[in-house]
N, C-alpha and C positions, 0 to 999 in steps of 0.2 A: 589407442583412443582416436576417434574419428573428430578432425578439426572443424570449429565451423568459422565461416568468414561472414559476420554481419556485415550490413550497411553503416555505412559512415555517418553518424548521426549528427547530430545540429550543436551538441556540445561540443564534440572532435573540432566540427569545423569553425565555434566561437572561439576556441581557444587556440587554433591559430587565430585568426585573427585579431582577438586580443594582442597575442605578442606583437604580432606584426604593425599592430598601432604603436607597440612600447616602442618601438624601433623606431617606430620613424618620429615619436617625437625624439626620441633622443638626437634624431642625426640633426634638427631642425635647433635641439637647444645645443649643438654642437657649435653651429652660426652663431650662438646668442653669446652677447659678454658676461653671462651669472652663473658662469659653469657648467657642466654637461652632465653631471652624475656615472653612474653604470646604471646598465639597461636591464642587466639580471636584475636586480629588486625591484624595478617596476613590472617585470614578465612575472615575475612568481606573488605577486600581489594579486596580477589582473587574472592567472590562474586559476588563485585559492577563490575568485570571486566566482568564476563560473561554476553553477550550479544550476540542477533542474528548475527549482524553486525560485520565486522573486524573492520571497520571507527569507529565505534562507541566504540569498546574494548579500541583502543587508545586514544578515546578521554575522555572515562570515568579513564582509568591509568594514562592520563596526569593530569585531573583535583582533581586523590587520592595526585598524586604525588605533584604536585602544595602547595594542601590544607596543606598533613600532613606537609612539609617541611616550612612550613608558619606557622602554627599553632605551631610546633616546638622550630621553633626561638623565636616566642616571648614568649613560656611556657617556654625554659631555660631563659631566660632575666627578667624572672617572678621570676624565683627561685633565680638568681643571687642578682637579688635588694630584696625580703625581707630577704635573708641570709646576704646579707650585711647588712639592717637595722638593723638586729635581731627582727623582728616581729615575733611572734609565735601565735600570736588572731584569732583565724581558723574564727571568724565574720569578722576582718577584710581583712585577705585573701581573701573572698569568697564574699565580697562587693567590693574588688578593683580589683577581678579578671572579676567581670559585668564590671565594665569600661575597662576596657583593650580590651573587646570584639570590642569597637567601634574602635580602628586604627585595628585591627585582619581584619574583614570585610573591611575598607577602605584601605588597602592595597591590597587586593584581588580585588578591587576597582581601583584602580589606576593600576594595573600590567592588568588588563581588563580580568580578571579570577574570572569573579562574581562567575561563577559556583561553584568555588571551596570554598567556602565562609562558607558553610555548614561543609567540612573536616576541613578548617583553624579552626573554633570555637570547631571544639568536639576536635581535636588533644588537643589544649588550654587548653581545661577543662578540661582532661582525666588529662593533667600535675598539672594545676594548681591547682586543687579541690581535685584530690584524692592522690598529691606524695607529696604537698610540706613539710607534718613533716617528711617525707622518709628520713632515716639517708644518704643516698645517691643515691637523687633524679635525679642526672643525670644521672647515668648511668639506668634507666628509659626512660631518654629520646631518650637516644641512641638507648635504643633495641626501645622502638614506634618504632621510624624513621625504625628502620632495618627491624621488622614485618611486618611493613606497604609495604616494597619494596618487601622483601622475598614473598608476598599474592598477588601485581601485577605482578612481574615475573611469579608466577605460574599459575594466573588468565590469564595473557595475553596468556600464550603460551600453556595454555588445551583450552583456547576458538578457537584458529587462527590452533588448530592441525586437521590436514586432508590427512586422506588416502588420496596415490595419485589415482585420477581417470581423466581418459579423457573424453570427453564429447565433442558431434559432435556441430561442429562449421559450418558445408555446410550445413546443411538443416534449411528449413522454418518450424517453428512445426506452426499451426496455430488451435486454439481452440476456440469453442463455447461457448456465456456464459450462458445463463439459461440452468437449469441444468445441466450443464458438469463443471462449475469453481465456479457460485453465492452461489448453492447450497450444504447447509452443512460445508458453510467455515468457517475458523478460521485463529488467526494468521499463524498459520502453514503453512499454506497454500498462505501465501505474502512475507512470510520468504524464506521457501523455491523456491518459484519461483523468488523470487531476486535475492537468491542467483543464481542458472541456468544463469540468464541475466546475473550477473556481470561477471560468467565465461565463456560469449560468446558465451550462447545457443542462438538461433534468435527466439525468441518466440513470437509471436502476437496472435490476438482476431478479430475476426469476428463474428459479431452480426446484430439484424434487429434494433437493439433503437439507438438513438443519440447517438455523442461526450460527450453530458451532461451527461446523464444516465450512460452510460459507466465510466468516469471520477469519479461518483459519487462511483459508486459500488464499482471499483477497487483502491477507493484510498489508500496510501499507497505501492501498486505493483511498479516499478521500470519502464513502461513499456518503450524500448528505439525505436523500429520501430512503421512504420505509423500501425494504425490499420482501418479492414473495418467494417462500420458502415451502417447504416440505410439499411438492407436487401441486400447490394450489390451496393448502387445507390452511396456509394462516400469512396477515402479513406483520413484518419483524421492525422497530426501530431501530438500527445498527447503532443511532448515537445515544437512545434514552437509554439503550437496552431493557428495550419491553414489545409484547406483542398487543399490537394495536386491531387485530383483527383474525377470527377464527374461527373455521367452518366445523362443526362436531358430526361425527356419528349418532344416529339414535340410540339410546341405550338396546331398545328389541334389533336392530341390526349388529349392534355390537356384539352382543349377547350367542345370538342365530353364528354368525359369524368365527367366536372363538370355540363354539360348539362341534361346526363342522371342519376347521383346522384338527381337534383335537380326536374326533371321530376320523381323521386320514394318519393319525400316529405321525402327528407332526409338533413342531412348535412354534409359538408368537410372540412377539415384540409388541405390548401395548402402549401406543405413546398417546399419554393423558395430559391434562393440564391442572393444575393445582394451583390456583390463584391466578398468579404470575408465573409459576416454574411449571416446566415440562419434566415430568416422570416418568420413564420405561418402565416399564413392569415387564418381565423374566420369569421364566420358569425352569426343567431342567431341558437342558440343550441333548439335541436328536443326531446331532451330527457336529464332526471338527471344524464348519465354517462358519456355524454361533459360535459356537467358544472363540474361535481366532479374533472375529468381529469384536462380540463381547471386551473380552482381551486387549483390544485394540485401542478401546474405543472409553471404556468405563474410568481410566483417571484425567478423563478431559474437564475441565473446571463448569464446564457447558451442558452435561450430560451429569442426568440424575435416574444413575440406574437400582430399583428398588425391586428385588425380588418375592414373588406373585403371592409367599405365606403373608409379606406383609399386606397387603391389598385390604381396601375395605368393602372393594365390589358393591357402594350404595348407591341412592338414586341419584345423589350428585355429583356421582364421576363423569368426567367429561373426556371421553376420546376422540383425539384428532383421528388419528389413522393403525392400524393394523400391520405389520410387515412380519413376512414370513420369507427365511431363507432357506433353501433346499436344493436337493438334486434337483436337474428340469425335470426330467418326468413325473417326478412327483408336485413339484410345478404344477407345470398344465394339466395334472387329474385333476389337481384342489384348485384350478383355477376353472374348470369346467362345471362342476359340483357350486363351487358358489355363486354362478353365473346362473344356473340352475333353479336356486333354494333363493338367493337374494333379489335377482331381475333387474331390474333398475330405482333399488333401492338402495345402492351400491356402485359405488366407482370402481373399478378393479385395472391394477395396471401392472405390467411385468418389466422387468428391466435383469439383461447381466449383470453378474457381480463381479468382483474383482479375485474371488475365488473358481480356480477351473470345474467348471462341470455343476455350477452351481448359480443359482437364479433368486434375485429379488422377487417379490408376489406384495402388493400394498392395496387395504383395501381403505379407502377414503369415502366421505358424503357422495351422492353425486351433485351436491353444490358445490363443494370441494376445487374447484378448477382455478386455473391461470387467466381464463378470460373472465371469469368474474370478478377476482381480485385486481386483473387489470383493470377493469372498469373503475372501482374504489380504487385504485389508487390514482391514476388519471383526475378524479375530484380532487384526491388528497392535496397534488400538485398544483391543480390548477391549470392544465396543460388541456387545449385544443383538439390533441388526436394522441393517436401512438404510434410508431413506429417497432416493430418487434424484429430483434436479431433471432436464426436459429440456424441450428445444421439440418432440418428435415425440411426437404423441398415442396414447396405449395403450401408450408405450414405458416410459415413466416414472411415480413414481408422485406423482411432481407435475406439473402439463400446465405449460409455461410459454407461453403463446401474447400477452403483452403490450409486448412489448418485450425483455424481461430487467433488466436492468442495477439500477433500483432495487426494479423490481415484485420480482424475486426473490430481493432483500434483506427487504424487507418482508414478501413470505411467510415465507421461514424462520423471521425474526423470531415470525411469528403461531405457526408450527409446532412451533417449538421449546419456545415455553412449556409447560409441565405444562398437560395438560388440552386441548392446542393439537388442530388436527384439520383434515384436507387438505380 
């Protein structure tokens, strides 16, 4: 297996630095007359805080904080009652300090901070296991508690620290996703583009594949505007989930259309809309790269594939778009025949498949397009211009020719700043 070696990201290097702060306050409260603690619990505090996320810094600080001050109180109350018994039996210690575990968790329990549930028990056992013959085990306890805050304070505030930058908030950036975002990615790459959104870049995604497909790839991303999907023919709310806008076929092109696929002993994918839901309609499949498709594709929650006996073929079917999978040669006959018979009452586009030897063929409105939806959505947002990522040169007005996936996280990144420049 071929190794890769990323770049050292900005997590890697908060978290040194984190530690590197624990350290030095400790050498600093080593000078000081209130004790010095150990520096491990403040390192693995300021740790657990670093994270991609602000929301998430705090909520990992609130659930240290929770736990250790939980786990705390009942390690002094530990030491309180067997120094009051006078137990000294390190077997029985260490047998009554398992039961004690069960109100530890059922407190964390009841306060509805399961989360923290994990810090409430190790703070406990770090007291009750390893201080209680301490000639003076509480002040033990003291510095935990204090290491443990000194490692969130510093954890919270290297993760949440950020050059100030400005970063344009009036333009539309709108980006392609095979290869310009899919390819090559990593987390880095949803991290960073979150981030962008949370600070009011307007970023969207225009593509030829469904809501589904898209949904699927990018999950995880933050995305907050509509984005355009299926070649142009409609745009998608990713957060209502609904589609806000939809270019049809005419029913006499539709019609003409499935007439002359079916006159080339082929077959088609009709994807209609029905209210709010999208329905394929099927018929019997011509070759093994519909069925694998099919197969592939039919138990997605997103997809509503309804086979063509059911059809009710009336005046108010509304077809987005037409796709036909085939060999290429039979391709480009029935792509030349409908170019033919339809003219430019018809979009027609071809694209590889992911099956060898074998070719996507879709036929859409010709209103149907990416630059008309950009324009409605550009209103939608509110946004001054657009800026468009793509991998086809001259097409876009950002060339993507590197990969995609991180390279065209980190252009935006450059482009979006105030001042920034393609």
């Amino acid at each position: 297996m071929k190794l890769t070696f990323p770049p050292i990201g900005a997590r890697i290097v908060k978290s040194s630095i984190a530690v590197g702060l624990c350290m030095v306050v400790y050498f600093i409260r080593k000078l000081l007359p209130v004790g010095n603690g150990i520096p491990f619990y403040g390192a693995l505090a300021a740790l657990w805080c670093i994270q991609p996320y602000s929301d998430t810094t705090k909520n990992n600080a609130l659930q240290r904080s929770v736990g250790t001050l939980t786990g705390a109180v009942y390690g002094l109350l530990f030491l309180l009652l067997f120094r009051r018994l006078g137990f000294a039996i390190p077997e029985l210690v260490y047998v009554s300090a398992s039961l004690v575990i069960i109100p530890v968790i059922y407190t964390t329990v009841v306060m509805n901070k399961r989360n923290a549930s994990f810090f409430s028990c190790v703070v406990f056992l770090s007291i009750a296991l390893t201080h209680s013959f301490d000639e003076n085990p509480y002040l033990f306890v003291l510095n935990r508690v204090v290491d443990t805050f000194i490692g969130i304070i510093i954890g919270v505030g290297v993760n949440d620290f950020r050059l100030p930058v400005r970063t344009d908030k009036t333009t539309l950036y709108v980006s392609g996703l095979d290869d310009v975002l899919i390819s090559q990615t990593s987390n880095y790459s949803k991290v960073e583009l979150n981030r962008l959104i949370r600070s009011g870049v307007k970023f969207t995604i225009s593509t030829t594949r469904t809501p589904a497909e898209l949904m699927s790839i990018m999950k995880g991303t933050e995305l907050q505007l509509p984005v355009i999907v299926m070649d142009g023919a409609a745009i998608y709310d990713v957060k209502e989930k609904q589609y806000l806008d939809m270019t049809y076929l005419s029913p006499t092109v539709s019609a003409e259309t499935e007439r002359i696929i079916s006159e080339c002993g082929l077959h088609c994918f009709v994807n209609t809309m029905l209210d709010s839901t999208l329905l394929i309609y099927y018929g019997d499949f011509r070759n093994p790269a519909e069925n694998a498709l099919f197969e592939s594709l039919r138990h997605s929650p997103y997809r509503n594939y309804v086979h063509s006996e059911y059809r009710r073929n009336d005046v108010n079917e509304r077809v987005l778009y037409i796709t036909v999978l085939a060999e290429k040669i039979d391709i480009f006959l029935l792509e030349r025949k409908l170019r033919q018979k339809l003219g430019a009452s018809a979009r027609i586009s071809l694209s590889d498949s992911e099956y060898e030897g074998f070719m996507y063929l879709k036929v859409f409105s010709p209103l149907a397009s990416k630059e008309n939806m950009m324009s409605k959505l550009k209103e939608y947002a509110g946004a001054e211009k657009i800026v468009t990522f793509g991998s086809i040169r001259g097409k876009y007005d950002v060339y993507i020719n590197d990969g995609g996936g991180n390279a065209t996280v980190k252009r935006l990144k450059m482009i979006c700043r105030l001042h920034g420049h393609f």
